[in-house]
N, C-alpha and C positions, 0 to 999 in steps of 0.2 A: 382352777389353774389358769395361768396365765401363760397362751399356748403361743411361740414365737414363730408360728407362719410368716414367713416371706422376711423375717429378721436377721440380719446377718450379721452386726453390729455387738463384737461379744461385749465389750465394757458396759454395753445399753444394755443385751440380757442376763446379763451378771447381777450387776447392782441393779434394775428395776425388778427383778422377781422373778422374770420369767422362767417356765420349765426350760431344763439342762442336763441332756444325758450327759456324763462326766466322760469326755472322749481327750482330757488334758494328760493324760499318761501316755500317751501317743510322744508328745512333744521330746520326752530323751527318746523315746523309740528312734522317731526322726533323727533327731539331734546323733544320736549314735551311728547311723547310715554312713555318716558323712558329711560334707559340707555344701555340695552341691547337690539336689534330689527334685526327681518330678513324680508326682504323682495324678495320675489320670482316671476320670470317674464321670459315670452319664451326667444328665443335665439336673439341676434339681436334686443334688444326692450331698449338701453340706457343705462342699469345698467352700464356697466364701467365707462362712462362721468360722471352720477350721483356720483358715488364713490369719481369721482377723485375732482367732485365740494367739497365734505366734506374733502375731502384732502387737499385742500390748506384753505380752512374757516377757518378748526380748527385748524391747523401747526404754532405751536408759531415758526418754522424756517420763516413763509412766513409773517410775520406781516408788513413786507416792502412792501409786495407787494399789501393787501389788499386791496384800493384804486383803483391801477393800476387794477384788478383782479374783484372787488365787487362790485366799487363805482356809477355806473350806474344799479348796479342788484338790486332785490327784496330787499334779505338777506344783501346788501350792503346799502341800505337805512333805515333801519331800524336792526341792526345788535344784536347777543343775547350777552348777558355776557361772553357766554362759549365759542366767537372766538379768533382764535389765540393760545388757552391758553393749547393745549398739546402737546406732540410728537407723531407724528405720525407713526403708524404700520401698514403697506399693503401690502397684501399675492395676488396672484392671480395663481390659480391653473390649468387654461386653457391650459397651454403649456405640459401638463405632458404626456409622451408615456406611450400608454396604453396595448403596445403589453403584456406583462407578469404582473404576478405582483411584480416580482422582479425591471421590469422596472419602475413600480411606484411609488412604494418603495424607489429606486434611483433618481428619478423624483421627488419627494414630498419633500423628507430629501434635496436639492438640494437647490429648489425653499424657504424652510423653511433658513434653512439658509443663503444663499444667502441677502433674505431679512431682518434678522436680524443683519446681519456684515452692511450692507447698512445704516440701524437704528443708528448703533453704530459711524458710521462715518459720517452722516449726523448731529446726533448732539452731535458730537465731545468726546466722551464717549475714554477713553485710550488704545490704540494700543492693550496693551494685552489681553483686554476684547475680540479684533476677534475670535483671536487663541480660548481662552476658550470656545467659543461657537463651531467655527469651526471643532471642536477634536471631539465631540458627537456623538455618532454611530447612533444614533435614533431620529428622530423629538420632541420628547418629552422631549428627554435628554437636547437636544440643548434650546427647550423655559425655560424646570426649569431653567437651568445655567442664559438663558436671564434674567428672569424677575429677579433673583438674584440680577441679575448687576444693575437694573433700576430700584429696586423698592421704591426708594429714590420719582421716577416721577410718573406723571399724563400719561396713556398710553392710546389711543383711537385707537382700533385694525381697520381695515376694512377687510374683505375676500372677495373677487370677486369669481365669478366663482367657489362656493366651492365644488359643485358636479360634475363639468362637467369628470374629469375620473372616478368618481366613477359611474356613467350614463351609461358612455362609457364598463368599465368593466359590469355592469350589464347585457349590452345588449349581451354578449356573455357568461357569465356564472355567475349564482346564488354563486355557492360555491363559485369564485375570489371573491366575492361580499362583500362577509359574512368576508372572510380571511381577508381582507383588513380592512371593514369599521365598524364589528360585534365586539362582547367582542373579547379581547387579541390582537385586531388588530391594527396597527401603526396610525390608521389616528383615533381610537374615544380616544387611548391613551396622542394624539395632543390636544384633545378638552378638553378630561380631566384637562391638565393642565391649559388651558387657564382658564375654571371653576374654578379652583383652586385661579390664578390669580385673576378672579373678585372678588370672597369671600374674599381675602387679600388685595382687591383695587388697586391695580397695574393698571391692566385695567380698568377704569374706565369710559368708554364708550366701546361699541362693536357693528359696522354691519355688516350683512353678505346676500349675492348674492347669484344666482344661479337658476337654472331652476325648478325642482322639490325637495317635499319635501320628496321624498326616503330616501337618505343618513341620513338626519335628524332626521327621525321618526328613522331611522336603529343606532344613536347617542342617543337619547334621555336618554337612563338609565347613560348615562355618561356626556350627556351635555343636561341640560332641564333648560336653565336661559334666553334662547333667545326670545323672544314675535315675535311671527308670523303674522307680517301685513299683507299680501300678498293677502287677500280676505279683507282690513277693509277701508271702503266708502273711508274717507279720502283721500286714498292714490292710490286712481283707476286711477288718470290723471299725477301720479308723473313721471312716464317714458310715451315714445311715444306720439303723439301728438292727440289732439283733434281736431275735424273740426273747431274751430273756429281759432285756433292756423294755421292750414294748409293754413288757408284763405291770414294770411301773407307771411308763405312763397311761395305758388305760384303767388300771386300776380303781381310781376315783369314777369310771363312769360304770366299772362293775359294780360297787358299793351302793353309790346313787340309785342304778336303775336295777340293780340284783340281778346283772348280768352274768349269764354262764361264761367264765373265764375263758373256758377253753375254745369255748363255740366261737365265743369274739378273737380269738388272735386265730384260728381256722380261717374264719371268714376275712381276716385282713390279712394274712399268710396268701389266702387265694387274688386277691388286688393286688397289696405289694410288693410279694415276699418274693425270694428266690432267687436273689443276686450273689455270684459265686465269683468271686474278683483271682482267685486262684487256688489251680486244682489241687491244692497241696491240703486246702482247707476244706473241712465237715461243717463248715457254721454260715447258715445262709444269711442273706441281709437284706433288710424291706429300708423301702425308699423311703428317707427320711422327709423331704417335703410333703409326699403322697401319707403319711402317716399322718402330719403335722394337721394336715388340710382335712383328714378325715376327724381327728378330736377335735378340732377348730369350727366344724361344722354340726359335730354330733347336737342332737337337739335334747338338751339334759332336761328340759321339762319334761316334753313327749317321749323321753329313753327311745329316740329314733335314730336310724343311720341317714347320713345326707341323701336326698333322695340322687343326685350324681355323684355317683362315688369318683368318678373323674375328674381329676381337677382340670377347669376350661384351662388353665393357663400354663399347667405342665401340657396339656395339649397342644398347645398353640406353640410353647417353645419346641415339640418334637415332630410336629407338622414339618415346623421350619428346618430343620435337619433333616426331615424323610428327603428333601432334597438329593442328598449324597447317595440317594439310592440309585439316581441316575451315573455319577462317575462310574468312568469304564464300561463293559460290554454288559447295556443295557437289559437283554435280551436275558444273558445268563445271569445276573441279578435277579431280573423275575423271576428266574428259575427259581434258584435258591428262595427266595421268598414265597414263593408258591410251594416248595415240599414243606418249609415252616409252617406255613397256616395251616396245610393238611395233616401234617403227622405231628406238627409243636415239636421239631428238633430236626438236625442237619448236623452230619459229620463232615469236616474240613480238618486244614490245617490250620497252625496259628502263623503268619506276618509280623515278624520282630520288627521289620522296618518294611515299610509301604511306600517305596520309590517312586512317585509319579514319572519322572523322567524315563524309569525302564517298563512300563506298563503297567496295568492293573488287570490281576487275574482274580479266581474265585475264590481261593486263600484270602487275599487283600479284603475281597468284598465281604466275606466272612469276620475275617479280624475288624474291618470296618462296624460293622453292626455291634460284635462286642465292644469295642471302646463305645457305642452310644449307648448301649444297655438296651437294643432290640435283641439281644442274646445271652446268656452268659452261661459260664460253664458246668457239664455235669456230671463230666465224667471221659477217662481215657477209652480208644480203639488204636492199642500199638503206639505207632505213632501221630495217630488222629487224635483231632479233641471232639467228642460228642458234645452238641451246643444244646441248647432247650430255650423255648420263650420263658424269662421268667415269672412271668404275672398276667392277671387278665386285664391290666392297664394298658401293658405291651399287646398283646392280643387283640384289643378292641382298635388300637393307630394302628395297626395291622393293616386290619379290615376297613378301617375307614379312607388305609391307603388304595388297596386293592379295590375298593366301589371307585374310586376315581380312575384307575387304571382299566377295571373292565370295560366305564363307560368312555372312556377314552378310544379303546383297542376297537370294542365294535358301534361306536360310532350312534352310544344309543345314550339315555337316558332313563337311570331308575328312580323310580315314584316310591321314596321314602314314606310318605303317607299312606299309602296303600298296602303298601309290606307292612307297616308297623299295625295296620289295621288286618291283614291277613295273622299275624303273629298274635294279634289279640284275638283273633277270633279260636285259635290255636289253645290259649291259655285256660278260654272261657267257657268254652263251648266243644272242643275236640272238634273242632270244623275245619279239616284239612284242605278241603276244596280251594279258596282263597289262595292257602301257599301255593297247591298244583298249580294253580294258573300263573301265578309271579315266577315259578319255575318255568317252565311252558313259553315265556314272552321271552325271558331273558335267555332261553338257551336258543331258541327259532329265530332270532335276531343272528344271535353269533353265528348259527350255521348258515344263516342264508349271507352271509355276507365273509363266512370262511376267514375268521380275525382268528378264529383260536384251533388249536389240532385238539380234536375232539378224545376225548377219554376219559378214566372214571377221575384221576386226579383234578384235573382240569373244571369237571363238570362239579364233582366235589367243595373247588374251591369258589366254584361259582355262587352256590346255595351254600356253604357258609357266609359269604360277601352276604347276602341276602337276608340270614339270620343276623347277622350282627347289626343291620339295622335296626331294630328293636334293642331295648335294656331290660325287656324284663326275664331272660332268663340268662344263666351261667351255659354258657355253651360250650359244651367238651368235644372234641375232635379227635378219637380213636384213643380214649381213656383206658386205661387198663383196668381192668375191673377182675380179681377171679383169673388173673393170666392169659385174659380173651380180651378181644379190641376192637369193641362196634364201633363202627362209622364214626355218628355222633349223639352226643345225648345232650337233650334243654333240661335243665334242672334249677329247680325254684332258689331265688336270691332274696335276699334281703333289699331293702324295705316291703317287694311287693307278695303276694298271696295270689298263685296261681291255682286253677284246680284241676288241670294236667301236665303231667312233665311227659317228657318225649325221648323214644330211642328211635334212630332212624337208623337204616340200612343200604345204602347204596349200591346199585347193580347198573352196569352199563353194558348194553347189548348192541355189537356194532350193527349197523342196516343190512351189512354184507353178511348177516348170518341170518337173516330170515326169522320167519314164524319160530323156527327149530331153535335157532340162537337164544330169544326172545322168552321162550318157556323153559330152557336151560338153566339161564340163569336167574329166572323168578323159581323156579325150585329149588334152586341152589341158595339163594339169599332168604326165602322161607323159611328153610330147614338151620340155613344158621343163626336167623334171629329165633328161633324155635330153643334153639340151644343158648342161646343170652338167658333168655326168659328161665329158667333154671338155676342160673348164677346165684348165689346166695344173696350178693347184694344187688341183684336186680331184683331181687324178690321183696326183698325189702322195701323198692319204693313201693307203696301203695300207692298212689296218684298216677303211674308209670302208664303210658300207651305204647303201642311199637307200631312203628310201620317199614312197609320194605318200599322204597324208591328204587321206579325202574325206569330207565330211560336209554332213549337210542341217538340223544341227543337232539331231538325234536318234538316227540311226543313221551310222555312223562305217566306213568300207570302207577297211583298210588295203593297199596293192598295192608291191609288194617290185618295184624296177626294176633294172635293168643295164643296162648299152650295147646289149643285145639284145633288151631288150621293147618286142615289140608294142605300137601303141594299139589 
């Protein structure tokens, strides 16, 4: 196969061969919506491809190629009236430096223009029309002159990526934020006119990309014509794939390597799966890049899975967004992000519209996290939505966010080498001693120095931060197993071969309860890992150890159990 990682360019994966889930029967979906629609989706989840499919459909320049391009697709077998039949406008705002905001500024009016001299010469519009756009001091200045030129035509805009510097700015200050994208600012003065455009029919189709609905809601008194899909059933499987869609494309590496079907979309269900774009819908959705990048890497000789199933560069693009985790009340952020990584879920509200101007609450911060896909949906309470992390992709930037943040709070520095060689000695050997002690250092830091209000959640989330430095196991965090829910359990992953998996038990005995506190609850955490060890499917691991972790938030008492320890 011929696997189009990091390709977005549909006429190029069309016509060269590349693999193509057929996501073109979308386009009447769209097309019937309406005429104006936004549709919003994490980073890495297709939106450019999908763009660029309505870019060549609707391009009376491409009517040659449609056949070559369609004639085997959904859309292509049954095609709507409205193909072929406009000129096409597409912005994409990705590449913009975000160091200042004069940088953006420059970056935006750049990319504005730029793409409309391209328009003008693409379909042959008169030499001197460049110039008159080109001369414009202002994004706004330059699209009034456009539509001037063009409003003769049928104009079908697309915008990719519309918020991604305006994200980026956010994440480092509110007031760039407001300058930029708030009244009197160059980028809602942009939209204004496009508004303007639609009301006068110029543009006559309009869609628009991007990750969160910030910038949007932060537009809205200047542009409010655009229908927001982004949560409507229809439209939950338009981007990234479904399990049944995945089943084809790994297929050829089941054949090759005589791979257990089921086992492999399990194991990739656990990486990328789990994204619920709305609760109307039963059909989950794994990350189409994070899929693309796992066949792209599988090693069809050795029938191996990549040894990082993480792609460095979906990393790095959600590093850069963990930014936003800052807007608003810091503090309560952490929160909410600290009950996710311990229990993998948080019930909130949903934020239809996230006003910066009238503050930012926990709703907001909530709804925030789902438009980036650190969440998504699983379910109602009344008028709450129950959130869940969907994948252990999200789970591991989690964690990689939170090691920065502890080392931050208590002002320490953890030695990823040492942990990772404590965790191997875990795998190898059942040699717990190593972790004791990395627990031990990192919690007698925090208390001597009082960063953190001491308790089981807390300490909890500490020694997961801890585990997740390591890759070699699946780490589950109060897994339900048997309708019971230990702590956490290390359980053996693909590529590697461990020769112990792990259930721990967490007990937290405050100082102020004494020796008496202290034995309370090492019999009480005994007796409940006593009662795991019975579960049907804890029985089942063979490889399985248990221990109960006891701490007082200083000193740490590790106790090795089995079906025959004493309290």
């Amino acid at each position: 196969m011929k696997i189009p990682y990091g390709l977005s360019n549909f006429k190029d994966l069309i016509t060269e061969g590349y693999l193509y889930i057929d996501k073109t029967g979308y386009i009447k979906t769209l097309e019937e919506q309406g005429k104006f629609n936004i549709l919003l989706r994490p980073r890495r989840f297709g939106k450019s491809l999908f763009l660029s499919s309505l870019y060549y459909y609707y391009d009376v320049a491409a009517s040659d190629d449609f056949t070559g391009i369609f004639g085997e697709l959904s859309i292509g077998k049954q095609p709507t009236p409205a193909k072929n039949s406009y000129q096409m406008l597409m912005m994409n705002f990705s590449g913009i430096e975000v160091d200042t905001t004069e940088s953006i500024r420059r970056d935006f009016t750049l990319e504005v223009k730029t793409e409309l001299i391209n328009f003008l010469q693409r379909y042959d519009y008169p030499t001197v029309t460049f110039n008159r756009v080109d001369k414009q001091a202002t994004p706004a200045a330059a699209m009034k002159v456009f539509f001037k030129i063009v409003q003769e035509h049928k104009i079908y805009l697309l915008i990719d990526e519309y918020d991604h510097f305006a994200n980026a700015i956010l994440g480092e200050s509110l007031e760039d934020f407001k300058k930029v994208v708030g009244k009197g600012g160059f980028v809602r003065a942009f939209y204004e006119t496009i508004k303007t455009a639609t009301q006068e029919g110029i543009v006559d189709r309009l869609f628009i990309t991007g990750v969160t609905g910030i910038t949007l809601d932060s537009l809205t008194s200047g542009f409010n014509i655009g229908k927001n899909l982004t949560h409507h059933k229809a439209f939950n499987q338009t981007m990234g794939f479904t399990r049944t869609e995945l089943e084809t494309i790994v297929q050829p590496l089941v054949e090759q390597c005589d791979l257990d079907q089921q086992n492999l979309l399990n194991e990739l269900a656990k990486w990328y799966n789990g994204y619920r774009f709305s609760t109307r819908s039963s059909e989950l959705i794994f990350n189409s890049d994070m899929v693309l990048y796992f066949v792209d890497n599988f090693d069809i000789r050795e029938c191996s899975y990549p040894e990082q199933m993480l792609d460095e560069n979906i990393a790095s693009d959600y590093g850069k967004i963990m930014k936003l985790f800052a807007v608003g009340d810091s503090e309560s952020n952490y929160q909410v992000l600290e009950e996710l990584i311990t229990t993998g879920e948080v019930v909130g509200g949903y934020s239809r519209r996230i006003d910066m101007d009238k503050g930012f609450d926990r709703d907001d911060f909530i709804s925030l996290l789902l438009y980036m896909g650190f969440i998504t949906m699983s379910g109602r309470e009344l008028n709450d939505i129950r959130y869940t992390v969907p994948n252990y992709v999200i789970q591991r930037l989690y964690f990689e966010y939170f090691n920065k943040e502890i080392e931050q709070r208590g002002q320490i520095t953890i030695d990823s080498r040492s942990l990772k060689e404590a965790i191997k000695q875990l795998a190898l050997h059942n040699n717990i001693n190593p972790f004791r002690e990395e627990i031990s250092n990192v919690l007698t830091l925090f208390s001597n120095r009082d960063y953190m209000k001491m308790d089981e959640k807390h300490i909890k989330a500490v020694i997961l931060t801890l585990l997740y430095q390591s890759t070699v196991y699946f780490i589950k965090s109060e897994p339900e197993i048997n309708n019971r829910y230990p702590d956490i359990l290390l359980l053996e992953r693909s590529p590697y071969e461990v020769k112990h998996q792990f259930l721990f038990e967490l007990k937290y005995s405050k100082k102020s309860e004494g020796d008496k506190g202290w034995q309370e609850k090492k019999a009480e955490g005994i007796k409940q890992v006593q009662e795991y060890l019975q579960l049907e499917d804890i029985r089942a691991m063979v490889k399985l150890r248990s221990y109960l972790l006891l701490t007082n938030g200083s000193v740490v008492e590790i106790i090795p159990i089995s079906k025959k320890t004493k309290s």
